[in-house]
N, C-alpha and C positions, 0 to 999 in steps of 0.2 A: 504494500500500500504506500504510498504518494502524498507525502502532503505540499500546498503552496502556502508562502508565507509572504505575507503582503504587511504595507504600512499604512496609517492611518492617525491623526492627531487628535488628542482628548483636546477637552476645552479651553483649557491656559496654555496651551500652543504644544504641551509633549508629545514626541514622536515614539506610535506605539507599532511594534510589531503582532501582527498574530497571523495563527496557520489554519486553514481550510482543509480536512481529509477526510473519505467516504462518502458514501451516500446515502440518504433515507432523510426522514424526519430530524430537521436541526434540532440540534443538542448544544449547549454552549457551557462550556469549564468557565467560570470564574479563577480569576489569575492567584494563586500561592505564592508565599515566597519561596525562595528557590528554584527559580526555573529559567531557561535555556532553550526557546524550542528549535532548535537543533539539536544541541546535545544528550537532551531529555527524550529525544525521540528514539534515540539507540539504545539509550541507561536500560541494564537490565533492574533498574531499579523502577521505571517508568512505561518501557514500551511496551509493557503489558497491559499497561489501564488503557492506553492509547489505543493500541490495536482492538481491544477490547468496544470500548466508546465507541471508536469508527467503524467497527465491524458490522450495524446495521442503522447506523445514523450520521448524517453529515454532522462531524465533529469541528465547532471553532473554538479555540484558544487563542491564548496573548498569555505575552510576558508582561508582564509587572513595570510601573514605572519605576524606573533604579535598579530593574535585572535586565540580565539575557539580552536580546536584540532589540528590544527597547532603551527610548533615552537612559542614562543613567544618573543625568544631573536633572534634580528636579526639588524643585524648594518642596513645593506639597506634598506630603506622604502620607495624608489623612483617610479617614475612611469614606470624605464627600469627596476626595480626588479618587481614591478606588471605585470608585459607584459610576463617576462621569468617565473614567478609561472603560469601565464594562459598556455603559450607554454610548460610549465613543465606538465600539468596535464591533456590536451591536447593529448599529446603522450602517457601520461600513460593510457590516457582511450582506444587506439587506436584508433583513429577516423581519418577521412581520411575529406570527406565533413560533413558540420555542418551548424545548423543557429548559434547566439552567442547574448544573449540577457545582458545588460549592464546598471544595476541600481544603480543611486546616483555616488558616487564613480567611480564603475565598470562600468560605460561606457567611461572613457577616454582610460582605458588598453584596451576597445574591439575596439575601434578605432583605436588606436596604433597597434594592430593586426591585423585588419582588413587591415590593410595599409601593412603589412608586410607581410602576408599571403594572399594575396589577392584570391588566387585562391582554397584556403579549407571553406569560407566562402561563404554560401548560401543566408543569408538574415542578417540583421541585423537589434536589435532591441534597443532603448534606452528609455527607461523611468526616469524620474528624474533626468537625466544625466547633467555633464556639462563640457564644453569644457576649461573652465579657473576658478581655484580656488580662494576662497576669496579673496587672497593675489594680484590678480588681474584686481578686480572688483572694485576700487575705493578705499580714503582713508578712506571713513565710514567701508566699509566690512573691510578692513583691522585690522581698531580698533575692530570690532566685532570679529572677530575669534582669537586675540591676549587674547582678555577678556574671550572666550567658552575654550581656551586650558586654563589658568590658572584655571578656574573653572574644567575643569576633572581632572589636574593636583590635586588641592587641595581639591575637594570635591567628586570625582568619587565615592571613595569608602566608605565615610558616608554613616549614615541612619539617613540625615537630608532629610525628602521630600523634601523641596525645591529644591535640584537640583536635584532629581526625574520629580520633576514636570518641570521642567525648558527644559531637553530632551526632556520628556515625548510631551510638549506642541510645541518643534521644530520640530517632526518627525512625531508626530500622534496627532494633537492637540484635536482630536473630539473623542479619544478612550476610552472606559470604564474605570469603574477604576478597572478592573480583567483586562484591556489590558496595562494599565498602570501601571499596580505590574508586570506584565511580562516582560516589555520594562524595568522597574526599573533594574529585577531580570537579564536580558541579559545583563546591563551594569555593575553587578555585576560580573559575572562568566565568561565573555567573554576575559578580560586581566585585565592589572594591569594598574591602574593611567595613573603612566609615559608613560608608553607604548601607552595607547587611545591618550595622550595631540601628543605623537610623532607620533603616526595617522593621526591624527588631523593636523600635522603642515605640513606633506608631502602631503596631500590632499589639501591643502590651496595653494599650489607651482605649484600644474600642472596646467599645459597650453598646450594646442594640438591646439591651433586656429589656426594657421598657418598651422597645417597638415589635417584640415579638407575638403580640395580641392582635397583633395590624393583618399581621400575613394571613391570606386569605386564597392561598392558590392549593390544592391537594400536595400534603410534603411528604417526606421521608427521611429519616435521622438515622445513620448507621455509624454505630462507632463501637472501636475495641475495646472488651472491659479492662485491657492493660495495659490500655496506649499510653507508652512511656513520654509521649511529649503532648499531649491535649487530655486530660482526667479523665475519665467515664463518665461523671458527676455532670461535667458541660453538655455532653452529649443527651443524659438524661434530661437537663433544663433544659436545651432547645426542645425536644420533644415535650417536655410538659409547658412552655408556652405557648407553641402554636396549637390553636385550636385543631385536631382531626388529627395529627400527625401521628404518622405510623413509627414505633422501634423497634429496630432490628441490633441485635447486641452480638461481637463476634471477637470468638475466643482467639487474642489474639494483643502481643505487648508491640506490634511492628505500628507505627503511625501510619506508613506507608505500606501498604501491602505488598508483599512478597507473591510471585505466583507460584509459587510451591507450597504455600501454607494452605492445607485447609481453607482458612478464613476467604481467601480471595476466591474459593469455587461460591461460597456462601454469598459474598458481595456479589456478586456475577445472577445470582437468582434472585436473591432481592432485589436486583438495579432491575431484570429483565421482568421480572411477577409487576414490577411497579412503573415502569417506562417504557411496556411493550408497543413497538412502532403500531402506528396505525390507531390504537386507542388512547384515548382522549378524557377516559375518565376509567372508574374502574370496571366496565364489561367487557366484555370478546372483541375480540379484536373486528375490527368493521369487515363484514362481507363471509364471517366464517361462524361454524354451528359444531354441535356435537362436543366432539375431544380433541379438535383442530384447533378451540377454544388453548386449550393447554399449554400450546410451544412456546416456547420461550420465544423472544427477541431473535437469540445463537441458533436455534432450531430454525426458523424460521429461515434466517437468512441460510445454513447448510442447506434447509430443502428448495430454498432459493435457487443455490446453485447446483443439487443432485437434476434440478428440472430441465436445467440449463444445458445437462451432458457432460458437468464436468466427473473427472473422476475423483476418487477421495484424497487421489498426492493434491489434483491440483484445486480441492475444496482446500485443503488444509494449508494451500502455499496463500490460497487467495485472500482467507481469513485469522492468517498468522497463526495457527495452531499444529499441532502433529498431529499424521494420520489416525494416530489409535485414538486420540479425542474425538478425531471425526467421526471414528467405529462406533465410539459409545453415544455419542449424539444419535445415529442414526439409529442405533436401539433403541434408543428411547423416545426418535420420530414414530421409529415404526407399530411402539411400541404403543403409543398415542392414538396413530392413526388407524389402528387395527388394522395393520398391512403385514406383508409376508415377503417383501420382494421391492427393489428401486423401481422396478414400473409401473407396480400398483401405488407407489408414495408419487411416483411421478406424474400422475392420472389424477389423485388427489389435490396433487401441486396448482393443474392448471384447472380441476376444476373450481379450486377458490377463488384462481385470478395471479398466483403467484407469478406467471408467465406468460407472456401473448401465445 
């Protein structure tokens, strides 16, 4: 898969980058810190969410103003500059209706938007997310993130491990150590010191708790019960502020999911039960009945492509996964469809419409 990366300027003149890949039903990432969309697109730390995203939905992102291939000098680093880069990039990809999915960081700006834009929001998703920053969590957090900014301040750009390992062990504690030279290598090339610590210090300040009674779009809160760098606790507050919202709790101390963990086959069916293409609210997906009801998102797009003629290397080269994951997907289409064979799935395929 392909992504393009184009430019576009938020409102007080910053030049923002973001990237365009796959196709379906737009989905838009609110911008995290730490990100590079180049580099982030190969991290076996990243290219899993990514491919994932884009596997049956036109996926847009952006870097962050002060990361990646976005400006890096930029006075405002607030959370009303975070809101107008999403609304900046937003317009530029033209998009009209959207889901808007919101990790670590980037779920307070999809909030904030979601509350402001009520009516171009489709579904909304937050993983890792939090509603109040360190600096408002008590006076231990507060000492904590006073002492993590003076560390990226004075150590970010060493190559002492130790404060490799010190990120490394906040964001992804269970990650290899080829996922941990990569996480190292992002916090290299991604901005300068100063600039991460004053990341860092503007992320610590927001606070949306009071606005989290506003949101008013169908949500969803996924977060690890031992995510070593955002509490469980914040996870559980956004879910009990917004009205309706669904919890999904997942056994798991990585902030950033790993795709070898458990945890992230579990992400992967909650994103697809709760932002399957094509529906729009929570019924069957438009135009299907029975146990076709069922498919995931991932299913949907493999029997996509079974319809299509390809075969399972080249399902599995097209949707970034190995063929044996193809195999057990298609068990479990077939298994749905009460079918016995690819041309009876493939007979099913087009009589929903999956295929001209």
């Amino acid at each position: 898969m392909q992504q393009t990366i184009r430019f576009t300027r938020s409102a007080d003149g910053v030049q923002l980058a973001y990237a365009d890949a796959g196709a379906g039903p737009p989905l838009v990432k609110a911008a995290n810190w730490l990100s590079h969309l180049e580099f982030d697109w190969q991290s076996p730390v990243w290219r899993h969410w990514f491919a994932f995203l884009a596997g049956a939905h036109r996926l847009i992102r952006y870097d962050p103003r002060g990361c990646g291939l976005s400006d890096w000098e930029a006075a405002d680093l607030s959370l009303d500059a975070q809101v107008a880069d999403l609304e900046a990039v937003i317009e530029a990809a033209g998009l009209d209706r959207f889901d808007l999915i919101g990790i670590s960081q980037g779920g307070a700006a999809a909030i904030e938007y979601c509350i402001r834009h009520r009516e171009r929001v489709t579904r909304l998703v937050l993983y890792g997310a939090f509603a109040r920053g360190w600096l408002h969590r008590g006076e231990v957090s507060a000492r904590q993130v006073r002492a993590l900014n003076d560390l990226v301040r004075f150590g970010w750009g060493q190559e002492n491990a130790a404060f490799r390992e010190l990120f490394a062990n906040m964001f992804v504690p269970e990650a290899s150590k080829e996922q941990e030279r990569w996480f190292a290598d992002l916090m290299r090339i991604t901005t300068r010191p100063e600039i991460a610590a004053r990341i860092l210090d503007a992320s610590s300040k927001i606070n949306v708790m009071e606005r989290l009674a506003a949101v008013q779009v169908p949500t969803l809160v996924i977060h690890g019960r031992d995510d070593a760098c955002v509490p469980y606790a914040e996870g559980r507050t956004l879910a009990t502020g917004i009205a309706g919202a669904r919890f999904v709790t997942l056994e798991s101390r990585n902030h950033i999911l790993l795709e070898s963990e458990p945890a992230w086959a579990r992400f992967r069916e909650a994103f697809d039960a709760f932002a399957r293409p094509g529906d729009s609210s929570d019924g069957p997906v438009a135009g299907s009945s029975g146990r076709f009801d069922e498919l995931t998102a991932r299913e949907l797009d493999i029997l996509r492509h079974l319809a299509g003629g390809l075969s399972n290397a080249e399902i599995a080269a097209r949707v970034f996964i190995s063929e044996k994951t193809v195999r057990n997907h298609l068990s479990s289409i077939f298994g749905k469809l009460d079918v016995d064979s690819r041309a009876k799935a493939i007979v099913v395929a087009r009589t929903h419409g999956l295929v001209g």
